[in-house]
C-alpha positions in Angstrom: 72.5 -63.1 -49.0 74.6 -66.5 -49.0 76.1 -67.1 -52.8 74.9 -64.1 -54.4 77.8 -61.6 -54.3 80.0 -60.5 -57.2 83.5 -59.3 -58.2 83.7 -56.1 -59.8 87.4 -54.5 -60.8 86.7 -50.6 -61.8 89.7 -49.5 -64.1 90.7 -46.2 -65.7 93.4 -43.6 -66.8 94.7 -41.8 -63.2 92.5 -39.4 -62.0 89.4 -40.6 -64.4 87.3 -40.6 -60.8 87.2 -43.8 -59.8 87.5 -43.3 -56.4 84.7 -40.9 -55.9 82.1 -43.3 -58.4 83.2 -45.9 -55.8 82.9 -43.9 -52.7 79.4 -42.8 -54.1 78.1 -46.1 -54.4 79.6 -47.5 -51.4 77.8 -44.5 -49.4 74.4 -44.8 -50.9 73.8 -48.5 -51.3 75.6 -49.9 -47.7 73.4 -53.1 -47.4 74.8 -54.0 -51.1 77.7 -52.9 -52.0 81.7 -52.6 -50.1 84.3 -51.0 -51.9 88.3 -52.1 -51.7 90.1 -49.4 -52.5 93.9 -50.0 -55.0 96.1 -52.3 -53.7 98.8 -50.8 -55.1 98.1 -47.5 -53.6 97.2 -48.7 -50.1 100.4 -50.8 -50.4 102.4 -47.6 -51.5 100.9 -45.5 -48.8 101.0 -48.4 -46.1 104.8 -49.0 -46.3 105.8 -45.8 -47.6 106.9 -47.0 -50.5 108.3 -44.3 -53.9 106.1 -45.6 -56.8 108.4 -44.9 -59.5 111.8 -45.5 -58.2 111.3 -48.6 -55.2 109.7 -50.6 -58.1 111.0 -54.4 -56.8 110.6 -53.2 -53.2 106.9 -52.5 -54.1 106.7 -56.0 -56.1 107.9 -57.7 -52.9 104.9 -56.1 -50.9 102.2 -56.7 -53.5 103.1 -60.4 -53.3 102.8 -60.3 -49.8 99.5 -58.5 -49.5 97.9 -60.4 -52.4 96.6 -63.5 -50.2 95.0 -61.2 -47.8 93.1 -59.2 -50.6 92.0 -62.3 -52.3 90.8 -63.9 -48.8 89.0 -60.7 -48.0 87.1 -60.4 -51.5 86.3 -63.9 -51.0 84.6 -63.8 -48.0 82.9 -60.7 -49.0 81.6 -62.1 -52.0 80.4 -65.3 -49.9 78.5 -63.0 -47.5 76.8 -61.8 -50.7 77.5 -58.3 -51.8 79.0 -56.4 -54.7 82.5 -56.5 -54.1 83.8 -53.1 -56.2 87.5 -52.9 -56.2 89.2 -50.1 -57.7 91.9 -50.9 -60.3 93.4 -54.5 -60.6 96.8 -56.1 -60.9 96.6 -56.4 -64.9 96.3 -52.1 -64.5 99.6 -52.3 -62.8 101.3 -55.2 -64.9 100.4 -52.6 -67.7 102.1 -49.1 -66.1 104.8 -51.7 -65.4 105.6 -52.5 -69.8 105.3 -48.4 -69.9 107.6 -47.6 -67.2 110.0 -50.4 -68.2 109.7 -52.0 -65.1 110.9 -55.9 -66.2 110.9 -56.9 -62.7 107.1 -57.1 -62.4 106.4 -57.8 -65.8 108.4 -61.5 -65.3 107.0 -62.0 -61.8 103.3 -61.2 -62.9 102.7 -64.8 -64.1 103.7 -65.9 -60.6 101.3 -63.5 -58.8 98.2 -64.0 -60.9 97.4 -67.0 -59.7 96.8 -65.6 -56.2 94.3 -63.1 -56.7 90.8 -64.6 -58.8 89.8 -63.1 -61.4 86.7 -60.5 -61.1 83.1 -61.4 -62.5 83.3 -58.2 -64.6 85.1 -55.3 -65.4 84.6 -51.9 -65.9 86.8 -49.1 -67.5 85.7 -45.7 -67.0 87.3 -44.0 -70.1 88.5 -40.4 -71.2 90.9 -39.2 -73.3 94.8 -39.0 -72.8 94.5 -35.5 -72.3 92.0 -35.2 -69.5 93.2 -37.4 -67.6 96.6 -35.1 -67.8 94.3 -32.2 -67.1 93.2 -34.1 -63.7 96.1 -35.0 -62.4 96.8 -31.3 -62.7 93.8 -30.4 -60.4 94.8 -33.4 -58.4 98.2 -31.9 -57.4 99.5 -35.1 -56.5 102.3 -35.1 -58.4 103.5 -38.3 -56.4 101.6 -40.5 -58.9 101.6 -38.0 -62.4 102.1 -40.0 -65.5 102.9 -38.6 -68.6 101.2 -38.8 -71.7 103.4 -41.1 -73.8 103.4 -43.3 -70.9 99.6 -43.3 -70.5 99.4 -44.2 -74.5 101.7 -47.0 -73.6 99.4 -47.8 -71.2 96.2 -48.7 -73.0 97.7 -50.2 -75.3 98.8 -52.7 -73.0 95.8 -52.9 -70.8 93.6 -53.3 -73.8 96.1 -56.4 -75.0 95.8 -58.5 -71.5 92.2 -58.0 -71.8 92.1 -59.6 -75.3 94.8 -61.9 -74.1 92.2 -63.1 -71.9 89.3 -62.5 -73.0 88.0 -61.0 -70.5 84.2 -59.5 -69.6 85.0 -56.1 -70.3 82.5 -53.0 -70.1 83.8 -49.4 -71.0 81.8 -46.8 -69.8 82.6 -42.9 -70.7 83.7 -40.8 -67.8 84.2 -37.8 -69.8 80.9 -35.9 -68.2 79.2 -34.8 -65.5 80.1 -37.3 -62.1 76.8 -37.9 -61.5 75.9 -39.1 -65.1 78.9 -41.7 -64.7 77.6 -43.0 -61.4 74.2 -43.3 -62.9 75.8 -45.7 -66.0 77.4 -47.7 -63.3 74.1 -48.3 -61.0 72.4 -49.4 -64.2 75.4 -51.7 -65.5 75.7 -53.2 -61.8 72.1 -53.8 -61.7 71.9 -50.9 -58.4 68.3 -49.4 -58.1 68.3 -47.0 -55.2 65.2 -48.4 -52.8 64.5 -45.0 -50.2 64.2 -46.4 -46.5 59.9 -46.3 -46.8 58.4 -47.4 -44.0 55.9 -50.6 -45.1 52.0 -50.2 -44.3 52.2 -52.8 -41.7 54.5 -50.6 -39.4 52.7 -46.9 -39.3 49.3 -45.7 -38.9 46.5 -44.6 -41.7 44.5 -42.3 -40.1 45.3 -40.7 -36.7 42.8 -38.2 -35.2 44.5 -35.9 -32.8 42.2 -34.5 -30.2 42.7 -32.0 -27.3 42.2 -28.7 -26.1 43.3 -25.4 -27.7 47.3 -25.2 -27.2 47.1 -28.5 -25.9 50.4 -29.7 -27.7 49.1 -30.6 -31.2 50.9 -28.2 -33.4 53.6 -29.3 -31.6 53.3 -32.9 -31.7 53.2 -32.7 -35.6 56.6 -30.0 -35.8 58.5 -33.1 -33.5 57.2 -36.1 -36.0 58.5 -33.6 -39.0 61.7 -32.8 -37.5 62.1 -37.0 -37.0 64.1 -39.1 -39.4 61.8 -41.1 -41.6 62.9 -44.4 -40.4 62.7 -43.2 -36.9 59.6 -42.3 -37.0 58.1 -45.5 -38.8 59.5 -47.5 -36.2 59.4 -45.9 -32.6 56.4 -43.2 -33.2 54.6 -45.2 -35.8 53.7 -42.6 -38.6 55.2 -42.7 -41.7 55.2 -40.3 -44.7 53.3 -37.3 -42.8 50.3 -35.5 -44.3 48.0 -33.4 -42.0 44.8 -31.9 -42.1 43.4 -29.3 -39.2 40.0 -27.9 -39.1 40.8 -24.6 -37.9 42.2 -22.8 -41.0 38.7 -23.6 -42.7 36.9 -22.3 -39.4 39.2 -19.1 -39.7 38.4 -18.4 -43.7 34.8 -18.5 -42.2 35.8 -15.9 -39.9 37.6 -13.8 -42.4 34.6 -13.8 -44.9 32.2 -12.5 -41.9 34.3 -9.7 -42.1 33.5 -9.2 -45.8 30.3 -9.3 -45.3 30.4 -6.9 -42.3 32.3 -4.7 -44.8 29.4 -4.4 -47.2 27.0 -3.9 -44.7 25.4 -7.5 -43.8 25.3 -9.2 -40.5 28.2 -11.8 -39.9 27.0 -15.6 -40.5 29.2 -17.4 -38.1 31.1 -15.7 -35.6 31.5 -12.4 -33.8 34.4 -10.5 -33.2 35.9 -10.7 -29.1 38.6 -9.1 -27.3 40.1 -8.6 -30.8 39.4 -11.7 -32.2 36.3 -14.0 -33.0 33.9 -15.8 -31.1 32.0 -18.7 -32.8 28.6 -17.5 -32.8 26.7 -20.5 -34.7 27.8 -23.9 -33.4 26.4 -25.4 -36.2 30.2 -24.4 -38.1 31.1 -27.0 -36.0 29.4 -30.3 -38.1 30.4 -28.0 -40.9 34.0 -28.2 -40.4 33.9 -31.8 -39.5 32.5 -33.1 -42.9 35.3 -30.5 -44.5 37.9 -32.6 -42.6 36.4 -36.0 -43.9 36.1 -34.7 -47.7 39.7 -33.7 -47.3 40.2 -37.4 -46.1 38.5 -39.0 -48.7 40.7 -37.0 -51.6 43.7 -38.9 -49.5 43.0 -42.5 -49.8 45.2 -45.3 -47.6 48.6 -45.4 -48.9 51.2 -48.0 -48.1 53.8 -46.1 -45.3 51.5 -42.9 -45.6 50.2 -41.4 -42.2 47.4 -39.1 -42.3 47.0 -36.9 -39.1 43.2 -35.0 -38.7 43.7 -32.2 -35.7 41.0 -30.6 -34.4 39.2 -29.8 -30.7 35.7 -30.1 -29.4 34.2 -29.1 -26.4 31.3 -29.4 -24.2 28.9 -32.0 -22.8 29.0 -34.6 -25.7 31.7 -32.9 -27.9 34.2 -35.7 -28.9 31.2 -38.3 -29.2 29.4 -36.1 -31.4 32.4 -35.7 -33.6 33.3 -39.0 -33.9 30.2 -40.4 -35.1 30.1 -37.6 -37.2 32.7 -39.0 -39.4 31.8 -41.0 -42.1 32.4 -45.1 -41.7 35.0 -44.7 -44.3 37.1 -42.7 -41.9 36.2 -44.6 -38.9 37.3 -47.9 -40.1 41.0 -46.3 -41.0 40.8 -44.4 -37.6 42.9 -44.2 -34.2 42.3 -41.2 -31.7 45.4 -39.7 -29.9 43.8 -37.2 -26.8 46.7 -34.6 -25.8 45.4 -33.9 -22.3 46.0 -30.5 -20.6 43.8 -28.3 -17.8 42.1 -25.9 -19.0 44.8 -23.4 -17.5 47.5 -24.9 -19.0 45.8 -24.8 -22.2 44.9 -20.9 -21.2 48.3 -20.2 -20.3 49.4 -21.9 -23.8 46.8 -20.4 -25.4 48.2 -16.3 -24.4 51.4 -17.3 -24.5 51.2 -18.4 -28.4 49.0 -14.8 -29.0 52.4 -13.1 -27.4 55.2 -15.0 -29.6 53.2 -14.4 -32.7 51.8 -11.4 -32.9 51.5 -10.7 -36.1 49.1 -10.3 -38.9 46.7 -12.9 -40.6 45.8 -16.4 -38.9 48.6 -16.7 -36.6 47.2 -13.7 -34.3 44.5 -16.3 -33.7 44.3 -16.4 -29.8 40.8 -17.9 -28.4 39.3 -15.2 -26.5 38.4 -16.1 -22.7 34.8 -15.5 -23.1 35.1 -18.5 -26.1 37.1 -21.0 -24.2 35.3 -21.2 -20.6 31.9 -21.4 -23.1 33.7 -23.5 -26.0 36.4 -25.1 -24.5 36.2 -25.2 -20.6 35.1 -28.9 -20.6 34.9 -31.8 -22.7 34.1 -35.7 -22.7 36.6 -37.1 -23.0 37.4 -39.1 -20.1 33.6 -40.0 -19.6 33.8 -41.5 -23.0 37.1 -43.8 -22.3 35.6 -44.3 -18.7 39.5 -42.4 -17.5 41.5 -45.3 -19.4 44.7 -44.2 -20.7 44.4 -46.5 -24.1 41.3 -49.1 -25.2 38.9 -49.1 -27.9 35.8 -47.4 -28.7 32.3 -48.3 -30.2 31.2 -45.7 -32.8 29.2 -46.3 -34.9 29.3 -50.8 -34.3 32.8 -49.7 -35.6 36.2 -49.8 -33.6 38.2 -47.0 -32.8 41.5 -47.8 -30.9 42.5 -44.4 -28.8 45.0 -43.2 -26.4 44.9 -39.9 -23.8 48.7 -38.5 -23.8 49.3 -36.7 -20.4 50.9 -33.2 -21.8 52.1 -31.4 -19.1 54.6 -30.2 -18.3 55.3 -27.9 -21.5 58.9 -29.3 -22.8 60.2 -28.5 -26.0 63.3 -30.6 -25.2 63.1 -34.4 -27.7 64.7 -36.2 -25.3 61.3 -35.5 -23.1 59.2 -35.4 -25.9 60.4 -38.6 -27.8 59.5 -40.7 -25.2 56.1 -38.9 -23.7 55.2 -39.5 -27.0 56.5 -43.1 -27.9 55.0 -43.8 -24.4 51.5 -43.6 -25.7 51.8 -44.2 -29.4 53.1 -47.5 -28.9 49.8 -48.7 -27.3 47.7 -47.2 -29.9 49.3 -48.9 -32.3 49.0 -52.1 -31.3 45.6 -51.7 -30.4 45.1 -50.4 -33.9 46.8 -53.3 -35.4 44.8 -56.0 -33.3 41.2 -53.9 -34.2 38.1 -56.3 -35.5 
């Protein structure tokens, strides 16, 4: 940022809003921009000093803090950012000619000198009258000025300007704050950049794997709840989409029932312990080429994270699945395997049929019968041989997984974040480093 950095004086009629434009930009642009608030003000309020009647006691303290303000721009502007400082000494040189104040009006030449002149400035403008109305609504009645005083004021101000010819941009503060601010950014050349994390820091495509109740609802409701830039940087995933098989398998369900209602058999499931059992596993290829359409209306974006959640079970369940998906998908792919017993995930799996027992898909709890015959055992650790992270062949095709140990149940981030973290951070290295 070496040499860059600019000088910017903001000027204005009291209580035109300076401050808060200042403040605004300070907060929302803090790699760029630093804000010095009035010297005269910080010196009234520093020393305790009445502004209208300790006049040359307030001289004698601006000529002592000048140096210090000029150093401090300086450096500021050295280190490369916009320097924004409200109000300037030729604002004060002008309320001193209105207030009759002669002793800063002959010392000014003597001062000027000591403070450099801003790059640019800018005058937010109203009329006379408004500003009177704001100081009203200001009640600070320790800095009202009247407005024959004010008209005075301009005039002089607008005379050392031309004086000195000086870069001079007026911009109208007579609306809506956030229209003024908006002026500003574009006069100052300020184009507000969010905090996105880049492509080469988050995931594409994550598949996340495990049981019913294993954790993966979850999982997604933490990375939600985490700050963008947080989540970019210590979980890998950046702007979060998510797509889950289970809502298409549970429309499936829902339209057996229509067709039980009209008299035809069901096509796909059956109902159990008052809810369904799959009774065609073929729904089970079905819902996988569902989940890869939805992926290819969701093409790799640059800080984008696509999640794909779904659970398999059986012999060959997760091998079947994977080179199921399309080499489109594969190539984009990492797996994440939330590992739980088949108790815990039983236990879950009851306990989430209790706390939402309710209508529609929510009731969804997978009857016993269906997860002993479903869900009871899978292949996963055959298939990564019991390693915690590596890569898999599918397809002649790399896929860089991880199995995340789930258990204990926590809902508690500070055991979360790093369970999580803790297995993520492999993956994505391994997905980074893929053929």
């Amino acid at each position: 940022m070496e040499g860059r950095g600019r000088h910017i004086a903001v000027e204005g009629l009291p209580a035109v809003g300076k401050s808060e434009v200042l403040a605004s930009l300070a907060r929302f642009y803090p790699r760029a921009v630093r804000v010095f608030p009035e010297l005269v003000k910080s010196v009234v309020e520093a020393d305790g000093i009445d502004l209208f009647r300790e006049r040359d006691r307030l001289t004698r303290a601006l000529f002592a803090a000048a140096p210090l303000r000029a150093s401090e721009i300086a450096r500021t502007v050295r280190e490369g950012f916009l320097c924004l400082e409200e109000s300037h000494l030729g604002v004060h040189l002008a309320y001193a000619h209105a207030l009759g104040d002669r002793g800063f009006v002959e010392a000014f030449p003597d001062l000027e000198p000591r403070i450099p002149p801003p790059d640019l400035y800018v005058r937010l403008a109203v009329p006379v009258e408004e500003s009177i109305a704001r100081q009203a609504a200001r009640a600070t009645p320790e800095y009202a000025v009247d407005a024959a005083r004010l008209t005075r004021f301009l005039s002089e101000l607008d005379a050392w300007h031309a004086a000195r010819r000086t870069p001079l941009v007026a911009l109208d503060a007579d609306r809506a704050l956030s229209e003024t601010v908006a002026e500003l950014e574009g006069a100052l050349g300020l184009a507000y950049a969010p905090s996105a994390p880049t492509a080469a820091a988050t995931f594409d495509l994550l598949l996340l794997l495990g049981r019913p109740a294993s954790g993966k609802s979850e999982f997604l409701d933490f990375l939600r709840r985490t700050p963008p830039r947080e989540r970019a940087e210590r979980f890998h995933v950046g702007t979060l989409a998510a797509a889950d098989d289970f809502p298409i398998l549970w429309r499936l369900f829902e339209n057996d029932d229509v067709w039980e209602r009209l008299g035809r058999p069901r096509l796909h499931s059956r109902r159990a312990d008052g809810n369904y059992a799959v009774a065609d596993d073929g729904v089970w290829a079905f819902l996988l080429d569902r989940l890869a359409a939805e992926v290819a209306t969701r093409p790799a974006s640059p800080g984008a994270t696509l999640v794909l959640e779904f659970s398999r079970g059986g012999p060959s369940a997760y091998r079947d699945a994977l080179h199921q998906l399309p080499p489109g998908v594969i190539q984009r792919a990492a797996a994440l395997y939330l590992s739980v017993s088949f108790a815990e995930s039983w236990r879950r799996n009851l306990a989430r049929y209790d706390e939402k027992r309710r209508s529609g898909i929510l009731t969804h709890s997978v009857p016993r019968e269906e997860m002993e015959r479903t869900y009871g055992s899978d292949d996963w650790d055959r298939l990564t041989e019991g390693r915690p992270h590596g890569t898999l062949d599918v397809r002649g095709l790399p896929v860089p997984f991880a199995t995340l140990p789930n258990e204990p149940e926590s809902t508690d981030p500070r055991v979360l974040g790093p369970r999580y973290a803790s297995a993520l951070a492999p993956l994505f290295r391994l997905w980074q480093e893929r053929a």
